[in-house]
SEPANU-36862 format. One record per residue: residue number from 1; x, y, z of N, C-alpha, C in turn. Coordinates in steps of 0.001 Angstrom, whole numbers, plus 500000, padded with zeros to 6 digits. Each point is the difference from the previous one (the first is absolute). Example, Ala and Ser with C-alpha at 12.3 -4.5 7.8 and 13.67 -1.06 7.14 Angstrom:
BEGIN
> 1,513190,494310,507800,499110,501190,500000,500900,501200,500000
> 2,499650,501050,499280,500820,501190,500060,499230,501090,500730
//
This chain:
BEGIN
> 1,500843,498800,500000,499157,501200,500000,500875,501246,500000
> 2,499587,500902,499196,500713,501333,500351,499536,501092,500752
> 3,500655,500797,499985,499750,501079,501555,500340,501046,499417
> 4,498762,501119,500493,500161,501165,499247,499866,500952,501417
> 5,501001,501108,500109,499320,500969,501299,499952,501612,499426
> 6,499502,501100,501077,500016,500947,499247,501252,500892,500209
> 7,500406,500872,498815,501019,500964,500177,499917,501068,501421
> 8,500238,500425,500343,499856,501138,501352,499501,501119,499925
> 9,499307,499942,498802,499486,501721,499195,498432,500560,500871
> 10,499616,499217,500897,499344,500875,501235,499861,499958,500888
> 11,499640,501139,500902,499987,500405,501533,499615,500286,500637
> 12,499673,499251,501723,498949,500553,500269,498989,499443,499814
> 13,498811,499473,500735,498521,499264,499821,500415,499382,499571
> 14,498631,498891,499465,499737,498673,499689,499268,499230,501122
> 15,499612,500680,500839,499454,498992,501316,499127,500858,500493
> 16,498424,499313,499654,498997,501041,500436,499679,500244,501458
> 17,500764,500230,500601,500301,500321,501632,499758,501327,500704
> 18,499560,500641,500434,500045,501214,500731,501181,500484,500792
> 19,500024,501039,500649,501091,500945,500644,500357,501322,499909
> 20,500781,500632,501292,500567,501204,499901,501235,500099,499416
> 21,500632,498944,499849,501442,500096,499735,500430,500975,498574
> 22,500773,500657,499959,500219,500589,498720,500805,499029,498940
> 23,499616,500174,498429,500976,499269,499349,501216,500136,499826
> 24,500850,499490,499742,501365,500325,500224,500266,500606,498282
> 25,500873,500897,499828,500275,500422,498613,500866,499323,499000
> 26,499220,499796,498952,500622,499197,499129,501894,500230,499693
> 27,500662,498953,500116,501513,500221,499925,500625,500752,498981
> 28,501103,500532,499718,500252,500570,498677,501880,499899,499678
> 29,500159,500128,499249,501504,500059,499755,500808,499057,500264
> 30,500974,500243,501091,501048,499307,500169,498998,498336,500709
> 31,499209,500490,501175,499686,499355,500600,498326,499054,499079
> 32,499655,500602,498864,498822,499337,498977,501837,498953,499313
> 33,500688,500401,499663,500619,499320,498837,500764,498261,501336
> 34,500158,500166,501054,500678,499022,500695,498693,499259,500202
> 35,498973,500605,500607,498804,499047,500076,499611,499505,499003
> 36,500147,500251,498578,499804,499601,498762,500575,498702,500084
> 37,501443,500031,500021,501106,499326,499579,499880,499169,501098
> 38,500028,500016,501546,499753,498786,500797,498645,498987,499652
> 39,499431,500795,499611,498250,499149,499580,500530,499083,498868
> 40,500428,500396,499243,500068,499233,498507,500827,498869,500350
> 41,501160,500102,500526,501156,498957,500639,499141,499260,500611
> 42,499137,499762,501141,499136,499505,500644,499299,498886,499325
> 43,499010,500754,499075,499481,499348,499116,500318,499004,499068
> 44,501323,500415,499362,500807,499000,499176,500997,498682,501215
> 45,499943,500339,500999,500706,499300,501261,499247,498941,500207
> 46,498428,500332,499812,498720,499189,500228,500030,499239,498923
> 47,500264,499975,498926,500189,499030,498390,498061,500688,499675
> 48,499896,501122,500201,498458,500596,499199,500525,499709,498748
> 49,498718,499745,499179,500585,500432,498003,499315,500945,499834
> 50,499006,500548,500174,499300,501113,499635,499888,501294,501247
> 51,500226,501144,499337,499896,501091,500982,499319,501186,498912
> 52,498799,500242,500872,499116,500380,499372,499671,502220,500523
> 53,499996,500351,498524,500316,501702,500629,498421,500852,499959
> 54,499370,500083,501058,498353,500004,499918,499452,501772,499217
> 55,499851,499986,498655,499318,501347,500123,498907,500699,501201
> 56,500009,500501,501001,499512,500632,501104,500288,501212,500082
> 57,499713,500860,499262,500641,501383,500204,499326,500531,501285
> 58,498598,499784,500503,499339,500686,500753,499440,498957,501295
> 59,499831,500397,501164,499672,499280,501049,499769,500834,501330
> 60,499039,499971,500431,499273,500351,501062,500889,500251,501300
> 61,500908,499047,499827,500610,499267,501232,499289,500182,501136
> 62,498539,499437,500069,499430,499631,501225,499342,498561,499499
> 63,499374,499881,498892,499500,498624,500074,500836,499738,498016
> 64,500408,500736,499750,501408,499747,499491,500879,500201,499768
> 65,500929,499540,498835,501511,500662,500611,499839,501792,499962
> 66,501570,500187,500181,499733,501686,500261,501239,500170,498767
> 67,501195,500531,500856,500624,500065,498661,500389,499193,499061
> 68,500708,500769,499211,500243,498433,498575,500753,500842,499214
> 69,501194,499095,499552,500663,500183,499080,499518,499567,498262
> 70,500456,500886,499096,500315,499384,499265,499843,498589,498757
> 71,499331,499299,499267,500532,498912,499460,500949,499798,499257
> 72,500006,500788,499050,501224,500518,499039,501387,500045,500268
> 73,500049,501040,501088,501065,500448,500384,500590,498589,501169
> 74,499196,499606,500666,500197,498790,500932,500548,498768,499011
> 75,499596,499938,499032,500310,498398,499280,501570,500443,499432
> 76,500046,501113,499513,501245,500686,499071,501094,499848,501506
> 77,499701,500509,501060,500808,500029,501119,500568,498604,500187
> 78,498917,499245,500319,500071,498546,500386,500874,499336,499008
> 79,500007,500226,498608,500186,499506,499388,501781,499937,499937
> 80,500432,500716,500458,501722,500316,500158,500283,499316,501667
> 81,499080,499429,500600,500174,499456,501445,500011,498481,500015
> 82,499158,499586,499219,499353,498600,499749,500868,499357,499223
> 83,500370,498475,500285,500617,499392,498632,499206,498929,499664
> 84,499228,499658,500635,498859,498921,499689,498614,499711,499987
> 85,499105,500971,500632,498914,500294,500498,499627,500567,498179
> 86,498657,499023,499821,499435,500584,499052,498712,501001,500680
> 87,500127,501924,499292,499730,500730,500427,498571,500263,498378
> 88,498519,499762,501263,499410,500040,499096,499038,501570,500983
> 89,499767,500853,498980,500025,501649,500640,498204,499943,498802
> 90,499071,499866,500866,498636,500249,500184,499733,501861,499292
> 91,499194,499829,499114,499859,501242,498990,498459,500217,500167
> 92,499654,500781,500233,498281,500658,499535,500325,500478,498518
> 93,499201,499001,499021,499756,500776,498918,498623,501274,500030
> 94,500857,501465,499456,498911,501421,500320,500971,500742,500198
> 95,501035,499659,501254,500978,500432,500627,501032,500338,499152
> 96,500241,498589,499097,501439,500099,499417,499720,499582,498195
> 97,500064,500587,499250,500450,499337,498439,500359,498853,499958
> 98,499087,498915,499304,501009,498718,499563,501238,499969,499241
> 99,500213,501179,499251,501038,500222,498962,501499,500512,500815
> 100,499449,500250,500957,501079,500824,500652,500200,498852,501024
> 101,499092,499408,500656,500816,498528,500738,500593,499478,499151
> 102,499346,499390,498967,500829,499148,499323,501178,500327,499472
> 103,500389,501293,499651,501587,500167,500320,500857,500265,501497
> 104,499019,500656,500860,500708,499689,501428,500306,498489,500234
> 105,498954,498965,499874,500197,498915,500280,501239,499270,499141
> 106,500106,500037,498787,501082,499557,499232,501177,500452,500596
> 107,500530,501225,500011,501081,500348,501042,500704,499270,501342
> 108,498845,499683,500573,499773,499468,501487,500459,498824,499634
> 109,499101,498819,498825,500133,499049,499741,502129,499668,499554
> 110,500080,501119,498932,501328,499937,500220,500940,499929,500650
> 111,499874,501125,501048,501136,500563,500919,500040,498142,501229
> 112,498310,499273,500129,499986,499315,500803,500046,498685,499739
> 113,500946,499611,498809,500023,498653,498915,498284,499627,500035
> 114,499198,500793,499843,498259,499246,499726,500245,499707,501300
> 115,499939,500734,501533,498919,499279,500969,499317,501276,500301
> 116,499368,500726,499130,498587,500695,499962,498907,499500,499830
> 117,498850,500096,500859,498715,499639,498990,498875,501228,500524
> 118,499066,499969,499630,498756,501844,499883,498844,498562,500966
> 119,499388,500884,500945,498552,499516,500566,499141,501261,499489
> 120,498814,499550,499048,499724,500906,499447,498770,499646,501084
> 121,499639,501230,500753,498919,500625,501068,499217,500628,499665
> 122,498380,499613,499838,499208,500893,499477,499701,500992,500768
> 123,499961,500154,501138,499866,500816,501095,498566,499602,500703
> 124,500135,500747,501974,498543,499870,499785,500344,501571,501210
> 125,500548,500882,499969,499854,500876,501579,499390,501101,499013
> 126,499319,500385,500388,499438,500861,498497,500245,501477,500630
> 127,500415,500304,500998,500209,500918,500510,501846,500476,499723
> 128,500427,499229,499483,501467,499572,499894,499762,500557,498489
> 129,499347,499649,498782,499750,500508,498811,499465,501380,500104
> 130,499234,500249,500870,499199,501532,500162,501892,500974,499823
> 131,500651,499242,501264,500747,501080,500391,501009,500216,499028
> 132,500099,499065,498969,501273,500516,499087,499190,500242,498382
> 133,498798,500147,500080,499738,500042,498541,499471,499433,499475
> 134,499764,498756,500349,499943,498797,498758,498524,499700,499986
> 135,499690,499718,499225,498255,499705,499726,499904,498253,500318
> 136,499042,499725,501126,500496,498772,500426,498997,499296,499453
> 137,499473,500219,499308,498758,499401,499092,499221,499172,501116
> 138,498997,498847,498942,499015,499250,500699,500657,498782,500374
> 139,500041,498842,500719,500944,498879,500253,499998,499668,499050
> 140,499212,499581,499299,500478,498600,498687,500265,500963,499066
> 141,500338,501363,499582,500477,501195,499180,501786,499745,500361
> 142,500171,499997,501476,501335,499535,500369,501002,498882,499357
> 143,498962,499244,499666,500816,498735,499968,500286,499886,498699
> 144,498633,501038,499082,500438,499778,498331,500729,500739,499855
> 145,500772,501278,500956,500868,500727,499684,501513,499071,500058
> 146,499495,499887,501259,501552,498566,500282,500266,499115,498777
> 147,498839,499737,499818,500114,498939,498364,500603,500649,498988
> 148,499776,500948,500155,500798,501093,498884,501446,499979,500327
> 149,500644,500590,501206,501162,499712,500183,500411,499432,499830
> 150,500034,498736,500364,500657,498552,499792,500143,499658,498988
> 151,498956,500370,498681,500225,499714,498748,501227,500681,499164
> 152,499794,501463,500791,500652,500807,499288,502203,499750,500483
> 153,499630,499625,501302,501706,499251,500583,500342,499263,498990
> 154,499247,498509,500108,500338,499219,499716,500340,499966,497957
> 155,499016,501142,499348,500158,499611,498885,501726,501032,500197
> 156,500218,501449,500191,500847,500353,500163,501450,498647,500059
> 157,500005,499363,501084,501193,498983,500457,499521,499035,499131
> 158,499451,499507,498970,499973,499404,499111,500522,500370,498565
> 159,499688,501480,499577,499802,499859,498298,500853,501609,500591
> 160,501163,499432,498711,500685,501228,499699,499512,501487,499475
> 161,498580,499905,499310,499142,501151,499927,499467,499888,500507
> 162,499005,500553,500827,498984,499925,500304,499035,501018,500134
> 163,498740,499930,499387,498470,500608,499702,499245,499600,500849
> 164,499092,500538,500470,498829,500351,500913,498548,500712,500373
> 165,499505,499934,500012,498570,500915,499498,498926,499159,501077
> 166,499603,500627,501096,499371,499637,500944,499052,500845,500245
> 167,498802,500085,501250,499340,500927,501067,500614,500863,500565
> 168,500957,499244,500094,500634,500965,501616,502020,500112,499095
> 169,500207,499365,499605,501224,500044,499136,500416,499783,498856
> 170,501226,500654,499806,500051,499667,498529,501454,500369,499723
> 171,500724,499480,499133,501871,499843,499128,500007,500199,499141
> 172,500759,500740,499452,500143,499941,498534,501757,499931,499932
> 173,499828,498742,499057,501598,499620,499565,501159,500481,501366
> 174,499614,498844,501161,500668,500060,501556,500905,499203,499470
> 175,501599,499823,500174,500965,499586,500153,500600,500329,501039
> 176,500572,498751,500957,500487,499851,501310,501324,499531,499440
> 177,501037,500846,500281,501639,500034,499723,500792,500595,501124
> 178,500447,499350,500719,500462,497855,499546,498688,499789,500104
> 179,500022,498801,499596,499370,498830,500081,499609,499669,501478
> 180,498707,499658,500578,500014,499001,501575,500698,498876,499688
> 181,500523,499719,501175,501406,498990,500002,499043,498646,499939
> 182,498787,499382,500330,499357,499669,500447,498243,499533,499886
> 183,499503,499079,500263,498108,500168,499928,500097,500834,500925
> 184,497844,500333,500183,499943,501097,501160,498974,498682,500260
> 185,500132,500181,501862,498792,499276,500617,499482,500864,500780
> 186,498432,499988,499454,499182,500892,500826,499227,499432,500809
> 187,500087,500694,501473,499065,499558,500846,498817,500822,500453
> 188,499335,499772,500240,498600,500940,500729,499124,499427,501263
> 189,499179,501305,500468,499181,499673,501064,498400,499784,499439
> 190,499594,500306,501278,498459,499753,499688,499369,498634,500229
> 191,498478,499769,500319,499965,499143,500037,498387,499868,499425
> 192,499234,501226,498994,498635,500172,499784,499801,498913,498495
> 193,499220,499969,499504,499445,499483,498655,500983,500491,499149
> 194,500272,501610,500008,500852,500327,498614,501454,500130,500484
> 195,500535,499666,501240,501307,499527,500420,500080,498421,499222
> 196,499379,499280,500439,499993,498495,499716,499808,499879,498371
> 197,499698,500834,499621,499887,500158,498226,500779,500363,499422
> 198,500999,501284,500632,501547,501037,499372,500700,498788,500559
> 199,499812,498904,500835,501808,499526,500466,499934,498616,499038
> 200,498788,499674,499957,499825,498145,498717,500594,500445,498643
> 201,499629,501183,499951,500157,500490,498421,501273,500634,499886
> 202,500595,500669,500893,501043,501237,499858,501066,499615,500860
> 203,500139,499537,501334,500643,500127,501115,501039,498897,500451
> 204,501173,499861,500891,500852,498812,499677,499399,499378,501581
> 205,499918,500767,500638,499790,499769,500970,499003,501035,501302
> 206,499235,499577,500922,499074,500347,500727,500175,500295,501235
> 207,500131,501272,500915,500199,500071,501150,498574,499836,501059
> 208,499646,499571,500923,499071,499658,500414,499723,500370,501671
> 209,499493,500711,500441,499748,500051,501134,499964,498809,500888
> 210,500376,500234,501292,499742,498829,500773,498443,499925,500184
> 211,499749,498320,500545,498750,500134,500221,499995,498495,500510
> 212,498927,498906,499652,499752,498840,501076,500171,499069,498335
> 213,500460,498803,499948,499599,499313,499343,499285,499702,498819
> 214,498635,500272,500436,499043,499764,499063,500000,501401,499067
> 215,499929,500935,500627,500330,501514,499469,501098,499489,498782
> 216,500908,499880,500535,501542,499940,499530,499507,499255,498514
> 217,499688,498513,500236,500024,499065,499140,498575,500509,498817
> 218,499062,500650,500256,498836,500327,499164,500929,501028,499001
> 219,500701,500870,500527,500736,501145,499541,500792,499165,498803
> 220,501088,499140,500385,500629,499331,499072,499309,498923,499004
> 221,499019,499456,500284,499182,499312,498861,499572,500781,499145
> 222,499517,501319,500171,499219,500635,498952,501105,500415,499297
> 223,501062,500624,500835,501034,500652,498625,500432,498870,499316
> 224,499921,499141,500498,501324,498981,498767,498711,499558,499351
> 225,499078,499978,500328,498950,499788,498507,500290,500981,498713
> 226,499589,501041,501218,500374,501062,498901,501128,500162,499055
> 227,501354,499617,500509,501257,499848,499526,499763,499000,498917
> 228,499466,498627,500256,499900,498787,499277,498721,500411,498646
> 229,499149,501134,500415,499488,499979,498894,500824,501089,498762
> 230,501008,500424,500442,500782,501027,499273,501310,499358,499369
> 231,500226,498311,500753,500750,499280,499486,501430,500624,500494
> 232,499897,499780,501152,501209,500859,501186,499566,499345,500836
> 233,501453,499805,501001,500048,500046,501470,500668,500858,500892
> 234,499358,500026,501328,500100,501303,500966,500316,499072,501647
> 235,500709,501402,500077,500821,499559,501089,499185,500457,501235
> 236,500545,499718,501374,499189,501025,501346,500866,500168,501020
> 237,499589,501352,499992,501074,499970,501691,498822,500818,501144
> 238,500222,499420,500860,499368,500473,501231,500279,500524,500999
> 239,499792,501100,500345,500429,500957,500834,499894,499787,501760
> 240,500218,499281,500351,499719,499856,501925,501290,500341,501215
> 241,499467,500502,500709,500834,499857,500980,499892,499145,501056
> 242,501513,499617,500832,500558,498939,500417,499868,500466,501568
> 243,499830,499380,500872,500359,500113,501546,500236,498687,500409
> 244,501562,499830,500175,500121,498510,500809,500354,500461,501326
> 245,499588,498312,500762,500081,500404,501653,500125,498440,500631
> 246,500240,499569,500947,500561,498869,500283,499124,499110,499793
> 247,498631,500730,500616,498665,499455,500253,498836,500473,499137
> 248,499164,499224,499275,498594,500754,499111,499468,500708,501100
> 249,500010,499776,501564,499383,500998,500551,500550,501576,500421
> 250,501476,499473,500270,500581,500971,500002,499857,501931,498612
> 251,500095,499084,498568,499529,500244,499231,498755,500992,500209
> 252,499042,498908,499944,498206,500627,499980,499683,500673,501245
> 253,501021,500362,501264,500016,500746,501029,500301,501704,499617
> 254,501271,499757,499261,500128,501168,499295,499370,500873,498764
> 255,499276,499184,499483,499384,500552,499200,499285,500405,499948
> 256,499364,499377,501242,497944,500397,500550,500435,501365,501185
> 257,501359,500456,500140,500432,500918,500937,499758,501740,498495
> 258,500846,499170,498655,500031,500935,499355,498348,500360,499416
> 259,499042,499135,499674,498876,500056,499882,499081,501014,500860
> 260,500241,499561,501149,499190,500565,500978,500719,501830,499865
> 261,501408,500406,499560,500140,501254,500115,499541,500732,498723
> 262,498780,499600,498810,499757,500595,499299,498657,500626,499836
> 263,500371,501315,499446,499237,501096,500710,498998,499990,498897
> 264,498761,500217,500776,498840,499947,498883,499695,500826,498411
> 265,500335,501205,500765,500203,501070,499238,500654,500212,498830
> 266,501373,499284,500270,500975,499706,498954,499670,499144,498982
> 267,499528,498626,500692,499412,499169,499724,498956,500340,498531
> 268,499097,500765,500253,499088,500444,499033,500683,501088,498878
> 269,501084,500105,500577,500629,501262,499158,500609,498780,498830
> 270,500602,499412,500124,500831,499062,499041,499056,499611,499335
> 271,498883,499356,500718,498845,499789,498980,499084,500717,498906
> 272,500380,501021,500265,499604,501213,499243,501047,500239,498931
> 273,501343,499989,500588,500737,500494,499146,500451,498771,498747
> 274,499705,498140,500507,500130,499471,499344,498793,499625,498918
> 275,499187,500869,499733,498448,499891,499253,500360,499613,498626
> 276,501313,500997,499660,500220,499800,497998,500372,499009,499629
> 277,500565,498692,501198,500025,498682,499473,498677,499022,500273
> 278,500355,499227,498982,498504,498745,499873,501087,498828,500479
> 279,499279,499300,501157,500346,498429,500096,501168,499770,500731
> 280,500515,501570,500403,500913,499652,501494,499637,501085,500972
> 281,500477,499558,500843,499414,500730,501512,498499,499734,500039
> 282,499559,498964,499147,498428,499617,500546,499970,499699,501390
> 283,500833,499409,500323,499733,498925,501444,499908,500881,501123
> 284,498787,499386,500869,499788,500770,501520,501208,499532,501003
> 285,500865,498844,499375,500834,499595,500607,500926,501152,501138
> 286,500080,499795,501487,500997,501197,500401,501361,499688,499438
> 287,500370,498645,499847,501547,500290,499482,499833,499979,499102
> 288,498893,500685,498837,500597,500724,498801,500137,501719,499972
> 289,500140,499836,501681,500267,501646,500131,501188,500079,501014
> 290,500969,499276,500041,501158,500018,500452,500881,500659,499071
> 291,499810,500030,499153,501124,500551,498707,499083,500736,498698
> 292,500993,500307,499371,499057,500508,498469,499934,498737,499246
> 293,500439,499047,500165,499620,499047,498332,499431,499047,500753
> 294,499353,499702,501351,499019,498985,500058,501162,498688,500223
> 295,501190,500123,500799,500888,498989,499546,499946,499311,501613
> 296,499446,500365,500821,499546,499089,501232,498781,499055,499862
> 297,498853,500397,499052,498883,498778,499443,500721,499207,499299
> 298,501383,499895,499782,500563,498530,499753,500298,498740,500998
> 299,499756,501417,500802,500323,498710,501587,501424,499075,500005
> 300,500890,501137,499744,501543,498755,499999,500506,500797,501798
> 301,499056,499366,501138,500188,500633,501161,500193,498391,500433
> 302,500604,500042,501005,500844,498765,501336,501287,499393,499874
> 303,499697,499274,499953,501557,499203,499800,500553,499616,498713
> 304,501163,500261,500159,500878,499017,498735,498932,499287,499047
> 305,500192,499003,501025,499244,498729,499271,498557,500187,499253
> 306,499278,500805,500949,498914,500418,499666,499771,500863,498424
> 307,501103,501107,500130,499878,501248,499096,500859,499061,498427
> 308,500537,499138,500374,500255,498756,498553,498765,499075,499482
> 309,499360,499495,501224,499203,499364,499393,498610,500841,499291
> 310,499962,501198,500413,498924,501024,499579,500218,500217,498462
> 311,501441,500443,500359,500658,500664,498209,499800,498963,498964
> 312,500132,498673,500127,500132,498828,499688,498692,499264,499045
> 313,498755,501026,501002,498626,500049,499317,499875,500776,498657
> 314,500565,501478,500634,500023,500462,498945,500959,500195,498727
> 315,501010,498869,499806,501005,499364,499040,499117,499454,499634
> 316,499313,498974,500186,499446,498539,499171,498569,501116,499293
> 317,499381,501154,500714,499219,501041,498865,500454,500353,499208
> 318,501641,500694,499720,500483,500497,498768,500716,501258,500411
> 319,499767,499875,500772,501147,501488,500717,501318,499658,500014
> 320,500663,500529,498809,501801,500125,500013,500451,500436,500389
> 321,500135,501297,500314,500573,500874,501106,499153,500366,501094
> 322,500574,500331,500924,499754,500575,501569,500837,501288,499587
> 323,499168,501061,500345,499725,501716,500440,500209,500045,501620
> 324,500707,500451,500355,500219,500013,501362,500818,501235,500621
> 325,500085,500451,500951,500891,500637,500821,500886,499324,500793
> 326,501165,500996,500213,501387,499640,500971,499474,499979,501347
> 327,498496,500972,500781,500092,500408,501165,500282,499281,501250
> 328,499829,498637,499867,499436,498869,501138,501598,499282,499533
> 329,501190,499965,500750,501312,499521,500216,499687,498564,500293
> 330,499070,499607,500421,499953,498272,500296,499248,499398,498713
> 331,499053,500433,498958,499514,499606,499225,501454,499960,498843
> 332,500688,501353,499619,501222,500120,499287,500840,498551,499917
> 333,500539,500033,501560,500762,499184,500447,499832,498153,499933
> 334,498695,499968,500431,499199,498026,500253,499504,500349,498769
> 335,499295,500445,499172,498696,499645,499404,500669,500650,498562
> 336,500755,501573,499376,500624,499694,498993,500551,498769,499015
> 337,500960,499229,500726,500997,499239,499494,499172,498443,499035
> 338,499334,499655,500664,498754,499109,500005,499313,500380,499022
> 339,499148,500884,500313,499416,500648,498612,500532,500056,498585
> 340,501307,500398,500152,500840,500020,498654,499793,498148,499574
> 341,500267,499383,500633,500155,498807,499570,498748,498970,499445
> 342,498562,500837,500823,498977,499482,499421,499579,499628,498010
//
């Protein structure tokens, strides 16, 4: 199985919790570039293959993140730090030109012998589009825009000319010089009707919220239909977080401690603010309000043994990679190494 975690590009929130405490100010300079550089070492120390750079420009930092760096500039950074970590840097098409990734990305792809790949993000914070411009259309308007992108990458890193004439885009006689060293593999989120339709038809691979099982496994049957009726196959990675502890109770002691500190208020705020997506953050679940991606309704909480035989379920569904965080030092440590080997 492979292991994907995220780059360090925000700060601040993620835990719908209450308090007086003030946030602490996002790092900068000498002391942003060492925390950079210890994170990435870390990560590659851990044998991660994927490190993932989240477009988030905007965040609440009360029921979500607050500050945020960067994707662009974070993957280009990373990219002179890293010697092995394939760095796949999450794009809102609206935000950015496909014509103009697809030569940022070729670059990247160069400078990083091909371990680039684009998560093309339809978006859903619509308040995040208000604030920079972008017309965030209707959801399934999103996804045919995304469809547009992807077409327009991929024919780019394919055909030495390339023409275009779309809705939302369009090329005339695009040549990418050099050459991408490389294919492009695109990954995406989402998890609605016209997510499960852009990733069968368009997409290499599927990022997926955590969630329970049956969730999980309904999610992956429909896309690889979809994939199989497009005469493709699709990959999945699933996003959860890890808490190991000697004991499953030990575990589910702590967690029902972090549960119990979430504040109602907030609570409804995330829910509000997560409205522009279809088919995640449905769940009344409380641990799908431990984090932003719903990665505690995976339930990889107790022991060792436990948090293997869980993951183990969701291997034999179709989940290739694990999405995860560094935060929990005993999950890193017992429950990493194992995983790789699944």
């Amino acid at each position: 199985m492979q292991t994907c975690t995220w780059a360090p590009t925000t700060f601040s929130g993620g835990f719908v919790v209450g308090g007086t405490q003030p946030r602490p100010a996002a790092p900068s300079g000498k002391q942003l570039r060492d925390l950079i550089a210890g994170y990435v070492a870390r990560v590659e120390a851990l044998g991660f293959s994927h490190l993932l750079m989240a477009q988030r420009w905007w965040g609440s930092g009360e029921e979500m993140e607050g500050s945020s760096l960067d994707c662009l500039a974070m993957t280009s950074w990373i990219a002179q730090l890293s010697r092995k970590l394939e760095l796949v840097t999450a794009i809102h098409p609206g935000f950015f030109s496909p014509t103009a990734i697809a030569k940022w990305g070729a670059t990247l792809s160069a400078i990083t012998d091909n371990r680039w790949s684009i998560n093309v993000t339809s978006g859903w914070n619509l308040r995040e589009f208000d604030m920079f411009g972008v017309d965030a259309l209707e959801h399934d308007e999103r996804y045919a825009r995304s469809i547009e992108f992807i077409e327009v990458l991929r024919g780019a890193w394919s055909e030495r000319i390339f023409d275009y004439e779309g809705s939302f885009y369009s090329a005339s006689g695009l040549e990418l010089e050099p050459r991408p060293v490389g294919p492009l593999t695109v990954f995406q989120g989402g998890q609605s009707d016209a997510a499960i339709s852009m990733a069968g038809a368009h997409s290499d691979w599927m990022y997926l919220n955590g969630g329970d099982p049956d969730r999980v496994g309904q999610i992956i049957e429909r896309a690889r239909a979809a994939a199989a009726a497009s005469g493709r196959t699709l990959r999945f990675a699933m996003y959860a977080q890890g808490l190991c502890r000697q004991s499953d109770d030990e575990a589910w002691d702590e967690i029902n401690k972090r549960i119990a500190r979430i504040d109602p208020e907030l609570r409804e705020k995330r829910i509000a603010a997560t409205s522009g997506a279809s088919g995640m953050w449905a769940s009344h679940d409380d641990l799908s309000m431990l984090d932003t991606n719903e990665g505690f309704a995976a339930r990889l909480i107790g022991s060792r043994s436990t948090i293997l035989e869980r993951l183990e379920i969701y291997r034999e569904l179709g989940v290739d990679m694990l999405h995860t965080t560094i935060s929990d030092e005993a999950f890193c440590t017992e429950c990493l190494p194992e995983i790789r080997r699944l």
